[in-house]
N, CA and C atoms as an extended XYZ file, in Angstrom:
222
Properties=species:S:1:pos:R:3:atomname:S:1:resname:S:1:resid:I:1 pbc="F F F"
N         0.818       -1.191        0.000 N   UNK     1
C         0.000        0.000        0.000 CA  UNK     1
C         0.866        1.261        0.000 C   UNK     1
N         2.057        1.541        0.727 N   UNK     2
C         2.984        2.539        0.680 CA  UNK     2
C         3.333        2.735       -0.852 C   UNK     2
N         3.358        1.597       -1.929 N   UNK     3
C         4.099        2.073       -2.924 CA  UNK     3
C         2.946        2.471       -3.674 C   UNK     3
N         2.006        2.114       -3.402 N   UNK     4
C         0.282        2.680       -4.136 CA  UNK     4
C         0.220        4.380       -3.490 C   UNK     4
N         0.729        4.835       -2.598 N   UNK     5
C         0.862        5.885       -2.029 CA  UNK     5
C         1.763        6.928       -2.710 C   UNK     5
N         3.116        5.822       -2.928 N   UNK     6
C         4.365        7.108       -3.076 CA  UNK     6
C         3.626        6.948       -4.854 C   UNK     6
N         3.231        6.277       -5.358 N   UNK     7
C         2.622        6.433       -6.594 CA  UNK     7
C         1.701        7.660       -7.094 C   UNK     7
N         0.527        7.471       -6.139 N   UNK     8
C        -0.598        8.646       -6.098 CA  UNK     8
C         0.361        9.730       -5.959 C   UNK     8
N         1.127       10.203       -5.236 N   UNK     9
C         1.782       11.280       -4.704 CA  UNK     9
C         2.531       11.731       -6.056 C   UNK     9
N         3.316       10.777       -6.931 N   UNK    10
C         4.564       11.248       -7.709 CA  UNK    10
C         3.044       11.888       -8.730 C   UNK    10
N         2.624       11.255       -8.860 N   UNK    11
C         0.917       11.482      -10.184 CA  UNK    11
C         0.425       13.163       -9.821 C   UNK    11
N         0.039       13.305       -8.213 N   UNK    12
C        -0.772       14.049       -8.262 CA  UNK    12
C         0.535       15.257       -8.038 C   UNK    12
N         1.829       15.294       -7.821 N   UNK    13
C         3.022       16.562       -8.077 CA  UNK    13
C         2.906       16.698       -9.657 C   UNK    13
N         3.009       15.532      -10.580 N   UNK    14
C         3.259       15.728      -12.175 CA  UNK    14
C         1.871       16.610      -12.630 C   UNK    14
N         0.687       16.510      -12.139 N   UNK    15
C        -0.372       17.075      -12.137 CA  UNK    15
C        -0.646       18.762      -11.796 C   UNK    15
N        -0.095       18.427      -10.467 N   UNK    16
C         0.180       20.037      -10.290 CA  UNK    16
C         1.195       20.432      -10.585 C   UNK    16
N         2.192       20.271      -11.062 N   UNK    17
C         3.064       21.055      -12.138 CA  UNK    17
C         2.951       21.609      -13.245 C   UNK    17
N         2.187       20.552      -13.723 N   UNK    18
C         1.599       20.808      -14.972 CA  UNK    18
C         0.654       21.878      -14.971 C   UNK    18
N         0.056       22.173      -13.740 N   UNK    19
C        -1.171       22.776      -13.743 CA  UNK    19
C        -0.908       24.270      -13.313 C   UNK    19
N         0.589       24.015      -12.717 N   UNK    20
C         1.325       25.781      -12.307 CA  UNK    20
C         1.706       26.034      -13.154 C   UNK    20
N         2.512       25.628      -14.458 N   UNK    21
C         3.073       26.033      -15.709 CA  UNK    21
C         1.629       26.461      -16.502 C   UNK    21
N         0.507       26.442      -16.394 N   UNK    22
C        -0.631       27.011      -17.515 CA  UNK    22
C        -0.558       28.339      -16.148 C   UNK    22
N        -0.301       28.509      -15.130 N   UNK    23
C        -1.109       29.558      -14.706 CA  UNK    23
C        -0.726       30.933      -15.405 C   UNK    23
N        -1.866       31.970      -15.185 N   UNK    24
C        -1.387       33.366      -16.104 CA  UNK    24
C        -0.351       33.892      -15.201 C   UNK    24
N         0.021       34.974      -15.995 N   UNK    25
C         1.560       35.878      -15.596 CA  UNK    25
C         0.669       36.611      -14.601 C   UNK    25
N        -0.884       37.126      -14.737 N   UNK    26
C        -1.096       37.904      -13.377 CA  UNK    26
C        -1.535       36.852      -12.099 C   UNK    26
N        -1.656       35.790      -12.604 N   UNK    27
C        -1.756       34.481      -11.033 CA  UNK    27
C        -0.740       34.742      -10.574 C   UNK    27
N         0.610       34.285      -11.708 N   UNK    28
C         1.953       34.059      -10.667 CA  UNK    28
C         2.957       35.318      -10.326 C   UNK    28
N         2.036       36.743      -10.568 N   UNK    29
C         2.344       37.453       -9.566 CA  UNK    29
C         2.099       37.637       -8.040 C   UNK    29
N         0.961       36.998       -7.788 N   UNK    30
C         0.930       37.057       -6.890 CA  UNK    30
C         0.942       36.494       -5.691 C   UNK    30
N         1.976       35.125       -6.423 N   UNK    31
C         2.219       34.156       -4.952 CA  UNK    31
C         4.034       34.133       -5.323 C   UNK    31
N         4.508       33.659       -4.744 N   UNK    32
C         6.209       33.342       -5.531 CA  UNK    32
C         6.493       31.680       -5.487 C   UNK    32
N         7.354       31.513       -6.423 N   UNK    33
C         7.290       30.146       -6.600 CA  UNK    33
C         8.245       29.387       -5.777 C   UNK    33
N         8.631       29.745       -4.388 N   UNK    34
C         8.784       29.112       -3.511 CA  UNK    34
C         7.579       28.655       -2.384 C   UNK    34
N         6.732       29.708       -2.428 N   UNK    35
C         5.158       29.386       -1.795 CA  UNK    35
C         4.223       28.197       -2.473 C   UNK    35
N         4.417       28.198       -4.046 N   UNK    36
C         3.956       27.316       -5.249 CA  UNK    36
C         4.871       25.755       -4.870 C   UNK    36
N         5.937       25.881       -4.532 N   UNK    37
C         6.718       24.334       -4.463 CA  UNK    37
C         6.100       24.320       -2.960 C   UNK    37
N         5.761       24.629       -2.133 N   UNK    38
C         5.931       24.173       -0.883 CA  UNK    38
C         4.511       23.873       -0.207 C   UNK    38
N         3.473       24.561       -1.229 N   UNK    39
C         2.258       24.213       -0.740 CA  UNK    39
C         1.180       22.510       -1.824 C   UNK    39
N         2.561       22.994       -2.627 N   UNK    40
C         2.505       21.281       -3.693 CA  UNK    40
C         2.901       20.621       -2.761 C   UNK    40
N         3.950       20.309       -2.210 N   UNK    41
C         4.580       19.500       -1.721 CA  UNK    41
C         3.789       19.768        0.113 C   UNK    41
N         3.328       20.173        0.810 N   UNK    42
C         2.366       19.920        1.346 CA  UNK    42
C         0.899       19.422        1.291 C   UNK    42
N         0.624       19.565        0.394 N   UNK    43
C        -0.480       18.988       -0.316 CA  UNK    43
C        -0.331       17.582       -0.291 C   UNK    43
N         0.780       17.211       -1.577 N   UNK    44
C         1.078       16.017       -2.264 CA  UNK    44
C         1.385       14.934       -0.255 C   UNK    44
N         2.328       15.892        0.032 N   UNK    45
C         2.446       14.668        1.406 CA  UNK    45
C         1.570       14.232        2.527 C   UNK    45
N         0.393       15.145        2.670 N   UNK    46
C        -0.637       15.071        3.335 CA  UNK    46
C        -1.893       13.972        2.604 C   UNK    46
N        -1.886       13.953        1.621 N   UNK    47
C        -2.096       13.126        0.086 CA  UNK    47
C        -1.980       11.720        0.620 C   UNK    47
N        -0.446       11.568        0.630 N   UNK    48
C         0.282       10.049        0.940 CA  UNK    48
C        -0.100        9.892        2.147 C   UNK    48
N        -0.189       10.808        3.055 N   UNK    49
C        -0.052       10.296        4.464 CA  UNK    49
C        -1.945        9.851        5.205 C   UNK    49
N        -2.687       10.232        4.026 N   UNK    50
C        -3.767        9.893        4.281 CA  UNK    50
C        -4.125        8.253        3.503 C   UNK    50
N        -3.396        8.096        2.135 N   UNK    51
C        -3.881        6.979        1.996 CA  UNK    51
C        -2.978        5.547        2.382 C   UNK    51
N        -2.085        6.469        3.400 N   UNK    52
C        -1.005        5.072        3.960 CA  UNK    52
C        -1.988        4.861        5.400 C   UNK    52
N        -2.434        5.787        6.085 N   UNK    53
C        -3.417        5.476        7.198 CA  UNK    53
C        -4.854        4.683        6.548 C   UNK    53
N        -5.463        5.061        5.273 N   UNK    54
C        -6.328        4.290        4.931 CA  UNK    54
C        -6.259        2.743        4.648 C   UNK    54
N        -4.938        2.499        4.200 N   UNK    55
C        -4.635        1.143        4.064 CA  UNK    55
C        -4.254        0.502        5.301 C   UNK    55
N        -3.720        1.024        6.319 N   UNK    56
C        -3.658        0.346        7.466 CA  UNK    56
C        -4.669        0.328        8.394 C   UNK    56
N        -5.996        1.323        8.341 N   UNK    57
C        -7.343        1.143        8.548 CA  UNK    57
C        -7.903       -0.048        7.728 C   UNK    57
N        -8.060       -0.163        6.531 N   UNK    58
C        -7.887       -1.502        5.817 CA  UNK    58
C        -7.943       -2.607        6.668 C   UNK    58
N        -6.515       -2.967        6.691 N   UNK    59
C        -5.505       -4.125        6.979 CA  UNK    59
C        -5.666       -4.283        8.282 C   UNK    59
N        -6.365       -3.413        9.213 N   UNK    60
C        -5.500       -3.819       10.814 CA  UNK    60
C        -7.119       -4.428       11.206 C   UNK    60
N        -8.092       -4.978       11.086 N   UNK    61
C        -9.426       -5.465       11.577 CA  UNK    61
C        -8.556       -6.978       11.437 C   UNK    61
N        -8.155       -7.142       10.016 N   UNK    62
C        -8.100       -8.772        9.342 CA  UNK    62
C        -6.869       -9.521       10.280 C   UNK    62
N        -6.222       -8.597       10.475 N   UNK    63
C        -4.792       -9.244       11.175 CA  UNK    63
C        -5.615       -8.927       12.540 C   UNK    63
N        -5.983       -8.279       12.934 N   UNK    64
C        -6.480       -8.454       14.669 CA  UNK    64
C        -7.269      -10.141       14.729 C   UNK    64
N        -8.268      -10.623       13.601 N   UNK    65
C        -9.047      -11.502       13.274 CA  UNK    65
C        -7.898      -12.789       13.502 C   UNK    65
N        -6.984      -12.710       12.481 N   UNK    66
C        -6.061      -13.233       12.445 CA  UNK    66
C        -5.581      -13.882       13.185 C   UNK    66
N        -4.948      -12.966       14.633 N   UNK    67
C        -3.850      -13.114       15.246 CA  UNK    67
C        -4.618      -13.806       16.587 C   UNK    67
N        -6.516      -13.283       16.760 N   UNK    68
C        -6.957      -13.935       17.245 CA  UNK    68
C        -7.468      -15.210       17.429 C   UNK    68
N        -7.320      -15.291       16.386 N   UNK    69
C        -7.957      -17.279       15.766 CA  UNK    69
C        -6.181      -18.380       15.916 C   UNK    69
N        -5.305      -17.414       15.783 N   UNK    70
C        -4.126      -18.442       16.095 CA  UNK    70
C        -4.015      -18.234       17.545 C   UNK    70
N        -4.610      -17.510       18.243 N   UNK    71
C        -4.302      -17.510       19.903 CA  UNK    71
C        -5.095      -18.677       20.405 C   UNK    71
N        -6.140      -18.373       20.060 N   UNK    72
C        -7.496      -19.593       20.234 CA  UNK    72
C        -7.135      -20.793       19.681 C   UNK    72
N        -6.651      -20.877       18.676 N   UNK    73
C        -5.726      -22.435       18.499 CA  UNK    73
C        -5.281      -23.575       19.558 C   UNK    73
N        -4.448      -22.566       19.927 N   UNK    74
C        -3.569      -23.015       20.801 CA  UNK    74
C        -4.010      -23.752       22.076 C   UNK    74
């Protein structure tokens, strides 16, 4: 799931790059393009860091299930 993550993430930076290079000359007066890289890249990592918690919301019921049925085994 992490590499389904750093995936979405590299997609949705190529996206907004793409999408700051169309902006007009009077948009990108008025932010600077160190504010433009840093609120991508806050974005994009808040991005990943939500669908690495979704997959381990996912995953963590089945392994609790799991880990309980081999205790009870025993």
């Amino acid at each position: 799931m992490a590499h389904c993550a750093v995936f979405v993430r590299t997609s949705v930076s190529t996206m907004l790059y793409r999408k700051a290079l169309r902006v007009s000359a009077s948009g990108r007066a008025k932010t600077s393009t160190g504010q433009v890289v840093n609120m991508m890249s806050n974005d994009t990592a808040q991005l990943q860091r939500f669908l690495q918690f979704v997959g381990m919301t996912l995953v963590a019921p089945l392994q609790i299930i799991i880990a309980l049925v081999l205790i009870f085994q025993q």
